[in-house]
C-alpha positions in Angstrom: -51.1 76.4 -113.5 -49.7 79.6 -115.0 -46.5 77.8 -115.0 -47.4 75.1 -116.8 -49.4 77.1 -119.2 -46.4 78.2 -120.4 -43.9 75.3 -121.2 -47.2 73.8 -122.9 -47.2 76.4 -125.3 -43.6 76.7 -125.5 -41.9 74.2 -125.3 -44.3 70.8 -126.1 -46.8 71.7 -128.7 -49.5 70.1 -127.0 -51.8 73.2 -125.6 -54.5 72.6 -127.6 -58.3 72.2 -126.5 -59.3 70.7 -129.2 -58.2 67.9 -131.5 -59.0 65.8 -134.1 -58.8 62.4 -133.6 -58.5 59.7 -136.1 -60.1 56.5 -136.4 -59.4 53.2 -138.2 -61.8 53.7 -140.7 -60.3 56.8 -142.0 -56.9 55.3 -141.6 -58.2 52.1 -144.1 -59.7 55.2 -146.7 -56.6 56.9 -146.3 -53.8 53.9 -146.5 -53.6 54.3 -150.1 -51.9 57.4 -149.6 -49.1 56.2 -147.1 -45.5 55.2 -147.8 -44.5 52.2 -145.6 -40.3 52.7 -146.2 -38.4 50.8 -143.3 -37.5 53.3 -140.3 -33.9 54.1 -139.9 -33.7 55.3 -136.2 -33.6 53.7 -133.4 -32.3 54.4 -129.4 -33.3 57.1 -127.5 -32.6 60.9 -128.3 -32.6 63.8 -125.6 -33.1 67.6 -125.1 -32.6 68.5 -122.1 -32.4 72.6 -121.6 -33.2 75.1 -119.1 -36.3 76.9 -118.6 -37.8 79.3 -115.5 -35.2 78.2 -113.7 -35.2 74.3 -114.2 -34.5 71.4 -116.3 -36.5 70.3 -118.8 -36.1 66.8 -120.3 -37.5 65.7 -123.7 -37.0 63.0 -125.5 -38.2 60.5 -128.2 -37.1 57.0 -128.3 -37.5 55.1 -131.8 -37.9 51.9 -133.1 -39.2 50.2 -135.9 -42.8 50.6 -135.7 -43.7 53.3 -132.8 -42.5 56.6 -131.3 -42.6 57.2 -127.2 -42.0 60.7 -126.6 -41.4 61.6 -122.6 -41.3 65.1 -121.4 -40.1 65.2 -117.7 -39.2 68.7 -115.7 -41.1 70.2 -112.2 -42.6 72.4 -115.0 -44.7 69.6 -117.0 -44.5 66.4 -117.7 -46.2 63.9 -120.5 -45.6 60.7 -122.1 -47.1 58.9 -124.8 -46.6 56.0 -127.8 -47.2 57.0 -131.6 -47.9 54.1 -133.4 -46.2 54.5 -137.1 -48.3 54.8 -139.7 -46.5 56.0 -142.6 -42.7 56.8 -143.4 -41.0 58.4 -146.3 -37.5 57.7 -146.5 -37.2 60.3 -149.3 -38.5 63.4 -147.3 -37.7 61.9 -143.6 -41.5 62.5 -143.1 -42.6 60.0 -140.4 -47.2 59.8 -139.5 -48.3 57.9 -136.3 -51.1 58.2 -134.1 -51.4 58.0 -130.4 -53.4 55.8 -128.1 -56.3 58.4 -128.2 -56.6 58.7 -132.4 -54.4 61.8 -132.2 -51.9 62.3 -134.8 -48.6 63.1 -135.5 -46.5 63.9 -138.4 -42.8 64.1 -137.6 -39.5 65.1 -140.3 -35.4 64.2 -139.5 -33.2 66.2 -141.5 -29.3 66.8 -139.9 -29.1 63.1 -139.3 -24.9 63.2 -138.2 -24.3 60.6 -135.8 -25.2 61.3 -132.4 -27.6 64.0 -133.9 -30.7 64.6 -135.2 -32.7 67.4 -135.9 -36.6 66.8 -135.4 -40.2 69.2 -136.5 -43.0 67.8 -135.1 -46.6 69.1 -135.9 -49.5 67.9 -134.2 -52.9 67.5 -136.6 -55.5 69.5 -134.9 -58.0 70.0 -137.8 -58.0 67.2 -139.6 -56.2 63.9 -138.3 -54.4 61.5 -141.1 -55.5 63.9 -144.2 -53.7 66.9 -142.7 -50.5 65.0 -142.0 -50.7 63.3 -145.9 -50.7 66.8 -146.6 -48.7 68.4 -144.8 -45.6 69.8 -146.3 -41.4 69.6 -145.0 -41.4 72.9 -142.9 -38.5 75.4 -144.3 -35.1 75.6 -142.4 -36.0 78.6 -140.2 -39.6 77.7 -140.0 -41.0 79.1 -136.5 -44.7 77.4 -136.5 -44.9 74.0 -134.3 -41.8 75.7 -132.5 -39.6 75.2 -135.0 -36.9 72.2 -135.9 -35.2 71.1 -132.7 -32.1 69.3 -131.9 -31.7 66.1 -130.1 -29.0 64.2 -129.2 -28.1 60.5 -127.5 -26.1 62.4 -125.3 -28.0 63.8 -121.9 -26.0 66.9 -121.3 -28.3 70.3 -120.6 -27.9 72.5 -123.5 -28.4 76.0 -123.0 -29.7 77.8 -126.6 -27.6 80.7 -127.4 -28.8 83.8 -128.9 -27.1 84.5 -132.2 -27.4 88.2 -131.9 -24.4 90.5 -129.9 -23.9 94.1 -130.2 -24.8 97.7 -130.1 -28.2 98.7 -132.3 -30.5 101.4 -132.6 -34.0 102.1 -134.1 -35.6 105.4 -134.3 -35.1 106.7 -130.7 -34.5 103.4 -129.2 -31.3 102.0 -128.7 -30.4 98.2 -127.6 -27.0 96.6 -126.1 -28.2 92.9 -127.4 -26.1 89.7 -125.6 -27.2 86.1 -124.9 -27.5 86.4 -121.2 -28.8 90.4 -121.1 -30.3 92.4 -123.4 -30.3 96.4 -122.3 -33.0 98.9 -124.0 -32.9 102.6 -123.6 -30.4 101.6 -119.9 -33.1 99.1 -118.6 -31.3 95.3 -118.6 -33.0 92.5 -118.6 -31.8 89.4 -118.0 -32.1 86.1 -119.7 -34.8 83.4 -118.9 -34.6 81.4 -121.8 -34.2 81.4 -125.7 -35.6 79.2 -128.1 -33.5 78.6 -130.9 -36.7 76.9 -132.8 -38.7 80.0 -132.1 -36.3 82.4 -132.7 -38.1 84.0 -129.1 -35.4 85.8 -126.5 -37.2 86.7 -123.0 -35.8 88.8 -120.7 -37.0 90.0 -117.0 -36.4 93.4 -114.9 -38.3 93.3 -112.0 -41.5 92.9 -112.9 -41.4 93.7 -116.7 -40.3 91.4 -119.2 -39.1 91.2 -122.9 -39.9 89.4 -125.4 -37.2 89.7 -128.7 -37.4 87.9 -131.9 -35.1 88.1 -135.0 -35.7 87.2 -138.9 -32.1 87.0 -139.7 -28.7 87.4 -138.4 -26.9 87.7 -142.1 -27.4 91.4 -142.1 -24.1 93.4 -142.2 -25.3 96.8 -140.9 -28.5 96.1 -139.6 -30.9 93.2 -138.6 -34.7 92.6 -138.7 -36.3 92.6 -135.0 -39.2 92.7 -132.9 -38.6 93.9 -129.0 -41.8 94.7 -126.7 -42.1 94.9 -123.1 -44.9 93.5 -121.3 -46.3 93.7 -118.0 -47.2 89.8 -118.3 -44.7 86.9 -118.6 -47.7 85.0 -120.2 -48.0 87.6 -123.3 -44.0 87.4 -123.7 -44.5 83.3 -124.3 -48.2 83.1 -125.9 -47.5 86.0 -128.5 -45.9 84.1 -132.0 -43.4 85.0 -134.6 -46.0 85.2 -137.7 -48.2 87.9 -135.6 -45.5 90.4 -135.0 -43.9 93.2 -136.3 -40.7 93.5 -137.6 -38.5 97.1 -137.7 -34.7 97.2 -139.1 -32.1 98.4 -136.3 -29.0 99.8 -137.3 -25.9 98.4 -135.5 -24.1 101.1 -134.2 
């Protein structure tokens, strides 16, 4: 259950114990308000990548009036159908709503062939009025976990950590890589990184570490957070907006 916990929260977007759910009278109210542009996409578009040791398989398949997103892995698994409800060519800002009133507001951007980037929020608070609301995320927006890549093709991708090199802060002194990260002598060793997230974790034994990064256009030194926890739960639940960031030096 632990397990699962985590890839929720990760990975999925969809740990949340409480949701609003719309209904089709405030969809009538609301219909004013929604664009009705012709969809673009269509077929199905994966990401498949590696977590706690397994495969994870995501993907959404399109067409003209609905969204079924599938999640498949021995970690968790969910599928479901978002009826459209609104789409805006001009921003690539796609609204549906699932079988149980729950919706969705989606946004394409990187559309290059085989390729499309997707940011999917999921409207806890306030159902169709949040997503009419609801803004294009920036780039390097972390919330909803990010802007994630999909592709037609199936292949696993593994997200590589954009970071290498020797760094120090204060006292404390890191040898940064994609597959190991090494502070103060201790390595730890990958167990996943989420490009969306900007969230490296790392485990010695028993200990893990959790590293995020702002930026990595910094010449001589970069924006980070690194803490150490005692829980694998903390590394994954703790977020980008509730941390600290410190500048190490790169040595």
């Amino acid at each position: 259950m632990f397990i699962r916990g985590i890839i929720i929260a990760c990975s999925c977007g969809l740990l949340f114990s409480c949701v609003h759910k719309n209904t089709s009278e405030v969809t009538e109210v609301l219909r004013s308000q929604l664009v009705n542009d012709s969809f673009f996409l269509s077929g199905t578009y994966y990401w498949n990548f590696k977590l706690m040791g397994g495969v994870q398989k995501s993907n959404h398949s399109f067409f003209r009036d609905s969204i079924k997103y599938s999640m498949r892995g021995k970690v968790y698994s969910t599928d479901y159908t978002m009826k459209k409800l609104s789409f805006d060519g001009s921003q690539g800002k796609w609204i549906g709503e699932d079988s149980k009133g729950i919706v969705y507001v989606l946004f394409f951007k990187e559309i290059n062939g085989n390729i499309v980037s997707i940011y999917k929020h999921k409207c806890k608070s306030n159902g169709l009025q949040e997503a009419i609301n609801f803004d294009l995320p920036l780039p390097d927006a972390t919330e909803d976990h990010g802007w994630n890549r999909y592709s037609t093709n199936e292949v696993v991708r593994e997200e590589v950590l954009p970071i290498h090199g020797h760094y120090v802060h204060n006292n404390e002194k890191l040898i940064i890589s994609d597959h190991e990260v090494i502070m103060n002598g201790k390595a730890f060793t990958k167990l996943s990184f989420h490009k969306g997230e900007r969230r490296w974790v790392g485990i010695s034994n028993k200990q893990y570490l959790q590293l995020f990064f702002q930026s990595v256009s910094h010449d001589k030194g970069i924006p980070l957070s690194v803490h150490e926890y005692t829980s694998l739960e903390s590394a994954y639940k703790t977020k980008y907006t509730s941390v600290k960031f410190d500048v190490y030096d790169r040595l």
